[in-house]
ZAKOLPA-176990 format. One line per field, with one value per residue: residue number from 1; residue in three letters; x, y, z of N, C-alpha, C in turn. Coordinates in Angstrom, 2 decimals. Each point is the difference from the previous one (the first is absolute). Example, Ala and Ser with C-alpha at 12.3 -4.5 7.8 and 13.67 -1.06 7.14 Angstrom:
BEGIN
seq [1	2]
type [Ala	Ser]
neast [13.19	-0.35]
nnorth [-5.69	1.05]
nup [7.80	-0.72]
caeast [-0.89	0.82]
canorth [1.19	1.19]
caup [0.00	0.06]
ceast [0.90	-0.77]
cnorth [1.20	1.09]
cup [0.00	0.73]
//
This chain:
BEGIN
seq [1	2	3	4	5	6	7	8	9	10	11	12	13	14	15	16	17	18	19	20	21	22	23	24	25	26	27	28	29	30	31	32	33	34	35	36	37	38	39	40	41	42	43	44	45	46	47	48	49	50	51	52	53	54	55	56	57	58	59	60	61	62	63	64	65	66	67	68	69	70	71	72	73	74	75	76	77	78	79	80	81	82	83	84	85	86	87	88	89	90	91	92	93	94	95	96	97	98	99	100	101	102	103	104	105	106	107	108	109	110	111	112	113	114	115	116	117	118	119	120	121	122	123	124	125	126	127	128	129	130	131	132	133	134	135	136	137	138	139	140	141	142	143	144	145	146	147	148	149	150	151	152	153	154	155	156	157	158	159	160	161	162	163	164	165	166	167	168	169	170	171	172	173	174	175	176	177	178	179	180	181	182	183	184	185	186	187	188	189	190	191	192	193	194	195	196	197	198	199	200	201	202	203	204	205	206	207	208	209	210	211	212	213	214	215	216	217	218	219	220	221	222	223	224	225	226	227	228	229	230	231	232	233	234	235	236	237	238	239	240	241	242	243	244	245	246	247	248	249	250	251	252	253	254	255	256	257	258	259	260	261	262]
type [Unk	Unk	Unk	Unk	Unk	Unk	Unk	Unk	Unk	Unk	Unk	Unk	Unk	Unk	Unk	Unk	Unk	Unk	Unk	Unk	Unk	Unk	Unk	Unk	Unk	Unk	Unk	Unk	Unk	Unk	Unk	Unk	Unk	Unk	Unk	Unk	Unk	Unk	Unk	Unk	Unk	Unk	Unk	Unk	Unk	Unk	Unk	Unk	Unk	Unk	Unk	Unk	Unk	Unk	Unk	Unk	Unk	Unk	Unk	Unk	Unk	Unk	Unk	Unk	Unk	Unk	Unk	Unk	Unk	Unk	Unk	Unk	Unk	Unk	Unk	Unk	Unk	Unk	Unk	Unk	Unk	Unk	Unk	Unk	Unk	Unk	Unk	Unk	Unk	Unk	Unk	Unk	Unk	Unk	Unk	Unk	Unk	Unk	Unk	Unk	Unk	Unk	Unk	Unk	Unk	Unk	Unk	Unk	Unk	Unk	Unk	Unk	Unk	Unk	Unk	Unk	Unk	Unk	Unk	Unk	Unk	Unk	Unk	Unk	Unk	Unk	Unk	Unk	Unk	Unk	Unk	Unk	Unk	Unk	Unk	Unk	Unk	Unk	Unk	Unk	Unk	Unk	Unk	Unk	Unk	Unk	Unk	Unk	Unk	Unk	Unk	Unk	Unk	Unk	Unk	Unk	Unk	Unk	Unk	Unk	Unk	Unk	Unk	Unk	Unk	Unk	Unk	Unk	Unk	Unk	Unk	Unk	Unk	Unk	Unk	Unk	Unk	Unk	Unk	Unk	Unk	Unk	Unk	Unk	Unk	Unk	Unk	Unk	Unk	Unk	Unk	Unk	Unk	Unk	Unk	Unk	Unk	Unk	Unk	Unk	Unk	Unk	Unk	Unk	Unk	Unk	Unk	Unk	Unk	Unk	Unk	Unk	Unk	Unk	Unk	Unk	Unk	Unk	Unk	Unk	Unk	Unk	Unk	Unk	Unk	Unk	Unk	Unk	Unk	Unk	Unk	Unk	Unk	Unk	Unk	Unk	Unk	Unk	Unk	Unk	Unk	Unk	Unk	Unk	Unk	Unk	Unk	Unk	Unk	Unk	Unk	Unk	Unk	Unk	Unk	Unk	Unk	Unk	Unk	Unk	Unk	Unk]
neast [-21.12	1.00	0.57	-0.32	0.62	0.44	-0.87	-0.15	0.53	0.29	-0.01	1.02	-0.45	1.04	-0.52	-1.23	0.22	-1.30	-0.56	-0.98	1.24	-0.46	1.35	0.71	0.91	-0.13	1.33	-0.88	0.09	0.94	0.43	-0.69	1.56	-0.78	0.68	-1.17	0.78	-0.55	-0.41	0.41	0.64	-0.94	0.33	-1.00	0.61	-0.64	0.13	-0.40	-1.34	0.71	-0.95	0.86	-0.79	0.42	1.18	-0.34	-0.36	0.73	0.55	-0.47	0.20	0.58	0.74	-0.29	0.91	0.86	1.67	0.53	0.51	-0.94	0.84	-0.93	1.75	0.42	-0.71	-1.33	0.36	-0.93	0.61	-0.98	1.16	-0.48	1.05	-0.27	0.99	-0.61	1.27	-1.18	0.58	-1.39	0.72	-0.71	-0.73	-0.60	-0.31	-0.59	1.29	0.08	1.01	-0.17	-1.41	0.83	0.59	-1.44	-0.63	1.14	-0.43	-0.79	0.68	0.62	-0.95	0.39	0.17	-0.88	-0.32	-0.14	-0.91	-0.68	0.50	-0.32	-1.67	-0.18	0.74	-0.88	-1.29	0.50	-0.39	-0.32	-0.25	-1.12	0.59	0.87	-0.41	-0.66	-0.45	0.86	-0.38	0.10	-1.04	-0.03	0.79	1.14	0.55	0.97	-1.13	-0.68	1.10	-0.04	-1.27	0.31	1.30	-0.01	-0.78	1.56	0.58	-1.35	0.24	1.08	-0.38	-0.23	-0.88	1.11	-0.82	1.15	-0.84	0.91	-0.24	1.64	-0.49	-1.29	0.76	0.19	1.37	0.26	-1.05	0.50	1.23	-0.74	-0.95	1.32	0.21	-1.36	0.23	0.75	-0.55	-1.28	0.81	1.00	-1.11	-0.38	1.02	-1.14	0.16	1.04	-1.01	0.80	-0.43	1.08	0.58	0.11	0.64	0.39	-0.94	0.40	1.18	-1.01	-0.71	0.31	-0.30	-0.91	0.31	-1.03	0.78	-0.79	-0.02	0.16	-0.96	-0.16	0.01	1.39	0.32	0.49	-0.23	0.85	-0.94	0.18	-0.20	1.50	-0.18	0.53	-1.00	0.10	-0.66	1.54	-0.54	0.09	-1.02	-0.46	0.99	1.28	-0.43	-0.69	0.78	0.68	-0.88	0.06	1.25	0.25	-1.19	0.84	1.08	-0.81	-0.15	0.60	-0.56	-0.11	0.96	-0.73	0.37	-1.18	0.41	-0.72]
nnorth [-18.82	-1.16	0.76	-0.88	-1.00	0.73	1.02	0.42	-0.70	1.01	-0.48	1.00	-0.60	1.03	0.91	0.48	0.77	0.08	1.07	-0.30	0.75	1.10	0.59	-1.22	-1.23	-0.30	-0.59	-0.54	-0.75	0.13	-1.06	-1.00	-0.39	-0.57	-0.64	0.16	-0.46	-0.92	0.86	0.35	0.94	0.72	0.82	0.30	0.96	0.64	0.59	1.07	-0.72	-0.65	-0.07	0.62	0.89	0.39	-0.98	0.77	1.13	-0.18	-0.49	1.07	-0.11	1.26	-0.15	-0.06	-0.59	0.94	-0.11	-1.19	-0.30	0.79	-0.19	-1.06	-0.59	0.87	0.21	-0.41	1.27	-0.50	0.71	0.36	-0.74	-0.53	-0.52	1.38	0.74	1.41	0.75	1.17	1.55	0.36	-0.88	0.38	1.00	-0.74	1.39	-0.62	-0.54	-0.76	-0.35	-0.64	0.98	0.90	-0.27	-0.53	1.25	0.13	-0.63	1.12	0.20	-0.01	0.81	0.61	-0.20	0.76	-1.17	-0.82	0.76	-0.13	-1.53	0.03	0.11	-0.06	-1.37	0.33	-0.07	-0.94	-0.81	0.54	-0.50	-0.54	-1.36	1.07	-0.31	-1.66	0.72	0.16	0.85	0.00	0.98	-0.82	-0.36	0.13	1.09	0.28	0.84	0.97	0.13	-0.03	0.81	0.84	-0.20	0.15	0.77	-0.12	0.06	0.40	-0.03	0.11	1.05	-0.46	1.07	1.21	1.17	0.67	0.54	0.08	-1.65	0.65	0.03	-0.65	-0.81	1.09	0.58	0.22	-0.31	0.70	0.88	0.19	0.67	0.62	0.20	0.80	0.46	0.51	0.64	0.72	0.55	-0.22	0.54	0.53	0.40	1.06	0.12	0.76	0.77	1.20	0.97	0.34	1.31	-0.91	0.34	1.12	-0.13	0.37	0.86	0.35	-0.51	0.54	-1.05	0.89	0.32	-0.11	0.72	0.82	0.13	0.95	0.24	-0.71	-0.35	0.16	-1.69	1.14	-0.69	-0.73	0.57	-0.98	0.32	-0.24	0.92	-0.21	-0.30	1.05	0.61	0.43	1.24	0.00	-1.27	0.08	0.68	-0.34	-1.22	0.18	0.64	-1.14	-1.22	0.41	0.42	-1.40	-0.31	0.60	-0.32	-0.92	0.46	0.93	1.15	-0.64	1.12	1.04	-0.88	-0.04	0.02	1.66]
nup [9.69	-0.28	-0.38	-0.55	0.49	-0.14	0.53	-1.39	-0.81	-0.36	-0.73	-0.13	-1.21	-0.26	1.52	-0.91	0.46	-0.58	-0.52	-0.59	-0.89	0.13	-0.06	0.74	-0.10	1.62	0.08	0.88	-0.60	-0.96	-1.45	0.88	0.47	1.21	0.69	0.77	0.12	0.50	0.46	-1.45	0.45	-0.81	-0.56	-0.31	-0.92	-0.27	-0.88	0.28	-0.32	0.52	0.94	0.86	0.66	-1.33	0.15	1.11	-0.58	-0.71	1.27	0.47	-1.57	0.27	-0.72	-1.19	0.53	-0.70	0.85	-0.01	0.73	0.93	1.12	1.30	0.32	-0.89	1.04	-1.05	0.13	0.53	1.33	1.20	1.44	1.07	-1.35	-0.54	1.26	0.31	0.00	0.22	-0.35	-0.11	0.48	-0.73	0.67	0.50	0.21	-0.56	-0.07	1.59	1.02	0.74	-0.22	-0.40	0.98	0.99	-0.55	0.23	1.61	-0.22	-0.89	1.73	-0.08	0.59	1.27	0.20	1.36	-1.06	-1.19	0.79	-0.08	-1.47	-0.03	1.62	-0.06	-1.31	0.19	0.48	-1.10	-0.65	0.89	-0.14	0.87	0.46	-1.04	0.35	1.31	-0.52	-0.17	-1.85	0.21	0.95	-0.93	0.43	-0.78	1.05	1.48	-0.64	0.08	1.20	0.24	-1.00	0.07	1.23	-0.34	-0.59	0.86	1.14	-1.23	0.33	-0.24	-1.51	-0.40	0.14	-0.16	0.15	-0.14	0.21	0.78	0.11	-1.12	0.00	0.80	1.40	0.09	1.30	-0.44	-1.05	1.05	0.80	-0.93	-0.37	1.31	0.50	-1.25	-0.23	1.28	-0.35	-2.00	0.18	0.12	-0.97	-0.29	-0.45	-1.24	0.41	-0.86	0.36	-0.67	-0.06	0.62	1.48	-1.15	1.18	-0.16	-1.24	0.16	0.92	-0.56	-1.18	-0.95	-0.49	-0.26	-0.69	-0.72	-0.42	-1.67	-0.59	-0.42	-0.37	1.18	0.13	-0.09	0.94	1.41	0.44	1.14	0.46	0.78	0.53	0.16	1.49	0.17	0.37	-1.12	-0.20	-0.84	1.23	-0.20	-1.84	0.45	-1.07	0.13	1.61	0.29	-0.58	0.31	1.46	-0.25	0.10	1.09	0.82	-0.55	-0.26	1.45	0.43	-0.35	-1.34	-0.14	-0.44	-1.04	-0.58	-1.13	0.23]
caeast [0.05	1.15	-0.23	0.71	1.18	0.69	-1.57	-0.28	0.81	-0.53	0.44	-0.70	0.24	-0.03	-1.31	-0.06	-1.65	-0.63	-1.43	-0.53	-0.47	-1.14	0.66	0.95	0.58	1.34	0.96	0.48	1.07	0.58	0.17	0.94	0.11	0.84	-0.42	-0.07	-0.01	-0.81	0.66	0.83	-0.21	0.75	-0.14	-0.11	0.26	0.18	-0.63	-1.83	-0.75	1.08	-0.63	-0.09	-1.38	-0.80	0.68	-0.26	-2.09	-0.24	0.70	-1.29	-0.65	-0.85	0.72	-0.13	0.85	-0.09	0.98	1.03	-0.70	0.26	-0.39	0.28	0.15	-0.17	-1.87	-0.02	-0.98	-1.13	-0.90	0.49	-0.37	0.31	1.52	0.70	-0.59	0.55	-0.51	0.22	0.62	-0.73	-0.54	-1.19	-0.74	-1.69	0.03	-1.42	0.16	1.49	0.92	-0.95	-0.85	0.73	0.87	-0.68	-0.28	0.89	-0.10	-1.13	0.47	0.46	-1.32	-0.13	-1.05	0.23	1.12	1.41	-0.13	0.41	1.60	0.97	0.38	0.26	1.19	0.85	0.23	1.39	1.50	0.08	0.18	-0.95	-0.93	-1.34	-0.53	-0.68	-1.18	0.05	-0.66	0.95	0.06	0.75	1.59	1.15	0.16	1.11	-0.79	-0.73	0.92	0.27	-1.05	0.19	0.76	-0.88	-0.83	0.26	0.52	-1.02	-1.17	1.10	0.96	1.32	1.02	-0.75	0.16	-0.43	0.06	0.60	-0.57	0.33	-0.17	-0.82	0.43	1.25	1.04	-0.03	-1.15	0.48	0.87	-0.58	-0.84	1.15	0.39	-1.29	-0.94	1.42	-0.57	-0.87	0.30	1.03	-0.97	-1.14	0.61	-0.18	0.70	-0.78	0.73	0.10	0.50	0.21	0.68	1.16	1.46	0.13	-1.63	-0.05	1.19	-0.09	-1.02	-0.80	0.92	0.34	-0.34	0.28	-0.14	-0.86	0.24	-1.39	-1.40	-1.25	0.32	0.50	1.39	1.29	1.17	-0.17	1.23	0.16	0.48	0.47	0.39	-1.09	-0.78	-0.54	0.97	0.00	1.30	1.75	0.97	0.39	0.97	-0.35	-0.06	-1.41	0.36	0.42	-1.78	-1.03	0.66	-0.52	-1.58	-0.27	0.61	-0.84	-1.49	0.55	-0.34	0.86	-0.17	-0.33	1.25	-0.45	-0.01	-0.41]
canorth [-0.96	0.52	-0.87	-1.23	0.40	0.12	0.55	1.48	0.85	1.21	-0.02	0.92	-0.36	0.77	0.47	1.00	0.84	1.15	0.45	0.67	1.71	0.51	-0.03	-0.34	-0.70	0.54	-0.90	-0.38	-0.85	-1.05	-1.50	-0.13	-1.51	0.22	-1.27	0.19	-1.12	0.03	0.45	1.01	1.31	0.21	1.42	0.39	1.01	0.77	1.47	0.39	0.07	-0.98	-1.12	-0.50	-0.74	-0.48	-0.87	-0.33	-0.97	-1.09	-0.51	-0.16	-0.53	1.01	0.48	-1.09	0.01	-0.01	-1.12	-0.59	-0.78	-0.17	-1.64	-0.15	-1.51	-1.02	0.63	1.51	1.23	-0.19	0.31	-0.03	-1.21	0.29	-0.11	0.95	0.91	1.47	1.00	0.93	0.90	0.58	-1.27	-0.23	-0.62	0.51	1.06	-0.33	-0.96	0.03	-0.05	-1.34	-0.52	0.12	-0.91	-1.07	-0.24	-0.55	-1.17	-0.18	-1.02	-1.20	-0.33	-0.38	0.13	1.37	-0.29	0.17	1.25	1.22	-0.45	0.35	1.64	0.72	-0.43	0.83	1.38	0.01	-0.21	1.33	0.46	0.90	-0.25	1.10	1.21	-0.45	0.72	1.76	0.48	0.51	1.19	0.37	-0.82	0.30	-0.94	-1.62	-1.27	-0.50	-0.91	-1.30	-0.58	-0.55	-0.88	-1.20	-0.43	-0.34	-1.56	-0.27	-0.77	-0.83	0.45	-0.35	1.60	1.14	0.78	1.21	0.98	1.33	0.44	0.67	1.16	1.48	0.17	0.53	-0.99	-1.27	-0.70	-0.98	-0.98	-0.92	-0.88	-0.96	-1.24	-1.14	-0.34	-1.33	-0.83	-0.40	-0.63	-0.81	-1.20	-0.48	-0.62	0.42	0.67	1.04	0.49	1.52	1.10	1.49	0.77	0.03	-0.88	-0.66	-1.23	-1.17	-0.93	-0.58	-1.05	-1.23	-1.58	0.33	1.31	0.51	1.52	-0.16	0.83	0.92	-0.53	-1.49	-0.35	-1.67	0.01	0.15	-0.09	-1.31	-0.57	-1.30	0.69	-0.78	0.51	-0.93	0.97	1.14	0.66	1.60	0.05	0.25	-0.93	-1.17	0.40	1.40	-0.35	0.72	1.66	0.09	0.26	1.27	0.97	-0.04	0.52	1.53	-0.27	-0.99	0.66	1.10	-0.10	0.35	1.49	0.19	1.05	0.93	1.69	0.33]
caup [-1.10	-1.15	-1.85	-0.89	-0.80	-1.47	-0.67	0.31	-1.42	-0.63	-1.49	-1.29	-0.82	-1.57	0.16	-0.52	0.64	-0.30	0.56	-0.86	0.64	-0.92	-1.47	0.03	0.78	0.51	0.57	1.41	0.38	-0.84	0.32	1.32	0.32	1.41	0.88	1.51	1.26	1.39	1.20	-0.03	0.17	-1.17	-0.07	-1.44	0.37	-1.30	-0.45	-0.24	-1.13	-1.06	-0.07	1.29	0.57	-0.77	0.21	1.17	-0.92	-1.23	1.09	1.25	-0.36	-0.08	-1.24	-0.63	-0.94	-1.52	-0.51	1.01	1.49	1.27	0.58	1.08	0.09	-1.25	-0.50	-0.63	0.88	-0.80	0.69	1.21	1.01	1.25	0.40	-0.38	0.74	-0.52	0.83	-0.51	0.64	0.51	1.31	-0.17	1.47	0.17	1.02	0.88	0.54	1.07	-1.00	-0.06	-1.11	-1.18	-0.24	-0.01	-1.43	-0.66	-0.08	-0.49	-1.16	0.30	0.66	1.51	0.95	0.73	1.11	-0.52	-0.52	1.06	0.82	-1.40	-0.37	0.95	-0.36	-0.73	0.76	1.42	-0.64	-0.14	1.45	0.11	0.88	0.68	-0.70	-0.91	0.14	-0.02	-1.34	-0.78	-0.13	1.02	-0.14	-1.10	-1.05	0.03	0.45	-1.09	-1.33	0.99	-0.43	-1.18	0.12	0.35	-0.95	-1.12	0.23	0.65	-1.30	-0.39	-1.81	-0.57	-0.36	0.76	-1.10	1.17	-0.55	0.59	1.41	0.98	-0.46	1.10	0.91	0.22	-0.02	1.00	-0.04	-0.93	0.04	1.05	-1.02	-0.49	0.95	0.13	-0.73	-0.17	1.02	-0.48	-0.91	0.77	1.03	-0.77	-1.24	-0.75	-1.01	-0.24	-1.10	0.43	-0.40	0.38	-1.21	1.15	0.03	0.98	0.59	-0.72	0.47	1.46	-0.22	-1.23	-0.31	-1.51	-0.72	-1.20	-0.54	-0.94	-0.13	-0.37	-0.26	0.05	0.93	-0.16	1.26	-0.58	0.83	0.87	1.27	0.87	1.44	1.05	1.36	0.78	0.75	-0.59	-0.89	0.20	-0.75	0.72	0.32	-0.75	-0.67	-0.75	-0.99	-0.48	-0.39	-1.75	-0.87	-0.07	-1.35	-2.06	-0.61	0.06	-1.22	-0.46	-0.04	-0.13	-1.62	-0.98	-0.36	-1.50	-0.49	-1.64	-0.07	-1.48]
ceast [1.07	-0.60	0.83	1.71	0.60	-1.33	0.47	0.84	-0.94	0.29	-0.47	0.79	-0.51	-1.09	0.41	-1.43	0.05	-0.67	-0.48	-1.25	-0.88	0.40	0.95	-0.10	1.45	0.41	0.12	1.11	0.95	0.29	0.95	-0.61	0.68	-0.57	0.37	0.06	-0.42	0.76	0.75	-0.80	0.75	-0.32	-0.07	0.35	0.08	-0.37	-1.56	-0.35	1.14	-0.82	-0.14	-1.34	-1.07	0.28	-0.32	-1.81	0.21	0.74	-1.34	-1.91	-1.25	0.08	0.32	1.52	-0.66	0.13	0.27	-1.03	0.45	-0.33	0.64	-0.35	-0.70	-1.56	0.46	-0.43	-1.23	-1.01	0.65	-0.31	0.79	1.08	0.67	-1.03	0.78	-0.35	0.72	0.73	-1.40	-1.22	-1.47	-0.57	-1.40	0.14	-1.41	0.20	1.31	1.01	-0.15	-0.36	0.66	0.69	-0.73	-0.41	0.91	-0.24	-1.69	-0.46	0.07	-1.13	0.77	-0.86	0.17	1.58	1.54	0.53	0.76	1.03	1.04	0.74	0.80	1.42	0.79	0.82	0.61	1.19	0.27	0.04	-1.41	-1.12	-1.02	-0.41	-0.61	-1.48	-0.22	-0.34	1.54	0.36	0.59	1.33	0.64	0.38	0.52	-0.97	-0.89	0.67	0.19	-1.16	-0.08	0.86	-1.06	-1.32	0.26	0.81	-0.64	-0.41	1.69	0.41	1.50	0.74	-0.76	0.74	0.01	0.51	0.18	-0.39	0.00	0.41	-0.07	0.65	1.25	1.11	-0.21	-1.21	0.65	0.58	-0.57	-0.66	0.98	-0.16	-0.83	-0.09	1.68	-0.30	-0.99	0.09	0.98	-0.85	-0.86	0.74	-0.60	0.53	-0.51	0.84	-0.49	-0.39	0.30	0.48	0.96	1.49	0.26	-0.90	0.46	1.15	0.13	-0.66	0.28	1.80	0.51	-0.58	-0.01	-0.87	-0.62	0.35	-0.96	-1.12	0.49	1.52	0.43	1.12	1.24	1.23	-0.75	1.66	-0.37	0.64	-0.33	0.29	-0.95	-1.01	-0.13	1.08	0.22	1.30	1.40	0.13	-0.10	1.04	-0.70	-1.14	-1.48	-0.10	0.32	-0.93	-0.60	0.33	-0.45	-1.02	-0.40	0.12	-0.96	-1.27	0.46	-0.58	1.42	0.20	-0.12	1.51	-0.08	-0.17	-0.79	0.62]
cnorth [0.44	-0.64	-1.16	-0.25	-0.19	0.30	1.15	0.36	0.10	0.09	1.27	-0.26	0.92	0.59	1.61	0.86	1.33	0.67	1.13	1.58	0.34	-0.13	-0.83	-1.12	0.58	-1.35	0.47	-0.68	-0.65	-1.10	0.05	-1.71	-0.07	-1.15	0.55	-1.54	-0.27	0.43	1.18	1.48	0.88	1.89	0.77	1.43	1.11	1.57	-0.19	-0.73	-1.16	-1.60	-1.03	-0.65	-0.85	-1.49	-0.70	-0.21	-0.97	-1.26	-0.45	-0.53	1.67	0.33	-1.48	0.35	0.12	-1.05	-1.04	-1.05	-0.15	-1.65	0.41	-1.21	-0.93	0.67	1.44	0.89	0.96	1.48	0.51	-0.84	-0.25	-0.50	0.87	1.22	0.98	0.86	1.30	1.24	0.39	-0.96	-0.81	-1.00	0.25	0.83	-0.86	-1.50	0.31	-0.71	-1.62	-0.45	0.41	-1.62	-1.19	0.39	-0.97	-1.56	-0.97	-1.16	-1.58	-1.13	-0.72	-0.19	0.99	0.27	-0.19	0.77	1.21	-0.10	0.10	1.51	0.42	-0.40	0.67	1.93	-0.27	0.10	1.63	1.62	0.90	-0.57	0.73	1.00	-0.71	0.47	1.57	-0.09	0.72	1.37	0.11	-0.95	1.28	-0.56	-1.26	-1.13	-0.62	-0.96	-1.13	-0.92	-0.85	-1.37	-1.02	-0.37	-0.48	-1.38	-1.02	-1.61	-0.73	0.02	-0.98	0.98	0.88	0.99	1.49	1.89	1.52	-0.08	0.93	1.96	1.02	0.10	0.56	-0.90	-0.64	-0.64	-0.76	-1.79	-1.03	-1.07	-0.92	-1.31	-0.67	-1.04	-1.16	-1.42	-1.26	-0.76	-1.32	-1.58	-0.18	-0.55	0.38	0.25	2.00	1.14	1.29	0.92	1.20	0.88	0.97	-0.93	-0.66	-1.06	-1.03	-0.98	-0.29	-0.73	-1.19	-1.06	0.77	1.60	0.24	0.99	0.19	1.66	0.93	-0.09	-0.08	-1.08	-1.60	0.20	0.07	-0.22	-1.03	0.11	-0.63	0.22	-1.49	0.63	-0.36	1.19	-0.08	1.45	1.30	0.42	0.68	-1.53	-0.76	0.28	1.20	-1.21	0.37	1.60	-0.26	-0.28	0.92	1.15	-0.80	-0.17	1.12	0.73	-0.17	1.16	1.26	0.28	0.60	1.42	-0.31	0.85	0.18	1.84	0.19	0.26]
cup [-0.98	-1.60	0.22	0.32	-1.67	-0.82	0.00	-1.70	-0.74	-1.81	-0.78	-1.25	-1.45	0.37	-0.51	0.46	-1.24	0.39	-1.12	0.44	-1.25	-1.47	-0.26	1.09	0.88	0.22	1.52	0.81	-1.05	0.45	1.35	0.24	1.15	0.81	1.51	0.76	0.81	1.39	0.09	0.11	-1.40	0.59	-1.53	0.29	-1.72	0.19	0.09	-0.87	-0.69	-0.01	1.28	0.13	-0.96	-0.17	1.27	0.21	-0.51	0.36	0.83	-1.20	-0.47	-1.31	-1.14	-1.36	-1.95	-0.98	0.76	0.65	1.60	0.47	1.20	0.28	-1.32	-0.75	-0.33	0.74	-0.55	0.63	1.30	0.06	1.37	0.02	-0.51	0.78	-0.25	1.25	-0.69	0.64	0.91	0.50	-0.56	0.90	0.04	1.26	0.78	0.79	0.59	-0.89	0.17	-0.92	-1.19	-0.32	-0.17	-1.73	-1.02	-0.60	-0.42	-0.95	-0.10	1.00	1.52	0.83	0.83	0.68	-0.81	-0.63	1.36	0.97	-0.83	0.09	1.05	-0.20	-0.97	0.84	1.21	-0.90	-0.36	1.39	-0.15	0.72	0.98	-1.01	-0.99	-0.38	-0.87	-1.92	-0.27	0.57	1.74	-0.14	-0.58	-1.56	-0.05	-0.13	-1.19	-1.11	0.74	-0.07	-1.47	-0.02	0.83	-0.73	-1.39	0.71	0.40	-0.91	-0.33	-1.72	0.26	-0.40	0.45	-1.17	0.46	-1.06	0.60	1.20	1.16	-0.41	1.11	1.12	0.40	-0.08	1.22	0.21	-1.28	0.05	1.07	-0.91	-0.82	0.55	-0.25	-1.29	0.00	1.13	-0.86	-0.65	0.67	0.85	-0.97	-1.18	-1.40	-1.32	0.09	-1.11	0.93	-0.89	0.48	-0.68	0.80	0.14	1.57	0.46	-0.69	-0.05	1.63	-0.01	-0.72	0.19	-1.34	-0.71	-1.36	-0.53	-1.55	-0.80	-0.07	-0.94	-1.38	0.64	-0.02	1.33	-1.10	0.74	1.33	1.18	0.56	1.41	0.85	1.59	0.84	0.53	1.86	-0.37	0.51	-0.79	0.96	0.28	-0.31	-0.96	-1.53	-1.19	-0.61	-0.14	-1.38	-0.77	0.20	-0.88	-1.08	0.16	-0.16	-1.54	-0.95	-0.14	-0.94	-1.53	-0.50	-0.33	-1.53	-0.30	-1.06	0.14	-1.10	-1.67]
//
């Protein structure tokens, strides 16, 4: 099942996140105004603690903006709901259910009937190549496999956006890049809006339509690339033009040296 066409924008409008500490209010996120498009693949990318994920709750309805106003397709974001799906770096899977029933959970919501419920699910999981291993419990997959699981259980329900938070962290580099493909596979047929975070320059310019970079806490965008190169990406052969962002994010991240003296 795909979202909508032209479903899926995302409005953050003057959104400001707090969070009130024992003695004090911290700034999570500063004023930020950013329009995700339907369909597009964006890559958020900042320093620790600059506000990344907290942007990406308050996106998925976990987190209740200070300031501002979130909207999807015009509605306010009030909450979770089965058109904004998330997947996390550390898979969150029920170990007591196959990877089946992980995925049939998904669709719970949608009150099916057993038989279709279980031709969904199994469908999600071909699309993801885990047709023979729909039987097998978390604790016998690989990590790859478990994030594969995830993805199908987050597309499984047809999100207008998908919201993905350091998904491929945990994983070695060549399990990485396989998951690249898949999920470009995936996203590409479902037509999703999906916002990334990482804090992997390279992921983020092989992937995303757009990149933008956030400064340090209390956390705003301070930089917007727009990347045209066709996929699929590699920096020996898209010329030097993605080796030259990757220096000014690099740039960007890099902390400032203190050049005060006593």
């Amino acid at each position: 099942m795909s979202a909508p066409p032209n479903a899926g924008r995302v409005g953050i409008e003057d959104v400001v996140i707090r969070f009130k500490g024992k003695h004090e209010e911290t700034v999570a996120l500063d004023r930020t105004t950013l329009t995700l498009e339907p369909g597009t693949f964006t890559a958020l990318i900042g320093p620790s603690g600059c506000g990344k994920s907290t942007l990406m709750n308050a996106i998925a309805g976990f987190v209740a903006p200070s300031e501002g106003r979130l909207t999807l397709d015009g509605a306010a974001i009030t909450g979770p709901s089965n058109d904004v799906g998330v997947i996390f770096q550390q898979y969150a899977l029920f170990p007591w259910f196959t990877a089946l029933g992980n995925v049939r959970f998904g669709l719970k919501q949608l009150r099916l009937s057993r038989s279709d419920e279980i031709a969904r699910a199994r469908a999600a999981l071909d699309e993801v190549g885990l047709t023979e291993h729909a039987d097998k419990y978390p604790q016998q997959l690989s990590g790859g496999m478990k994030q594969r699981v995830a993805i199908a259980r987050t597309f499984v329900v047809g999100p207008k956006v998908l919201l993905m938070d350091e998904p491929f962290g945990a994983l070695d580099a060549q399990t990485r890049l396989s998951m690249h493909s898949l999920l470009l596979d995936v996203w590409q047929k479902h037509g999703a809006t999906v916002l990334f975070v990482t804090h992997d320059v390279d992921e983020a310019l092989l992937l995303a339509d757009d990149v933008r970079v956030m400064s340090q806490a209390p956390g705003r965008m301070i930089r917007h690339f727009a990347l045209t190169q066709s996929r699929p990406r590699a920096f020996n052969r898209s010329g030097t033009a993605l080796l030259d962002i990757r220096e000014e994010i690099l740039g960007l991240l890099r902390p400032k040296e203190d050049l005060t003296f006593p």
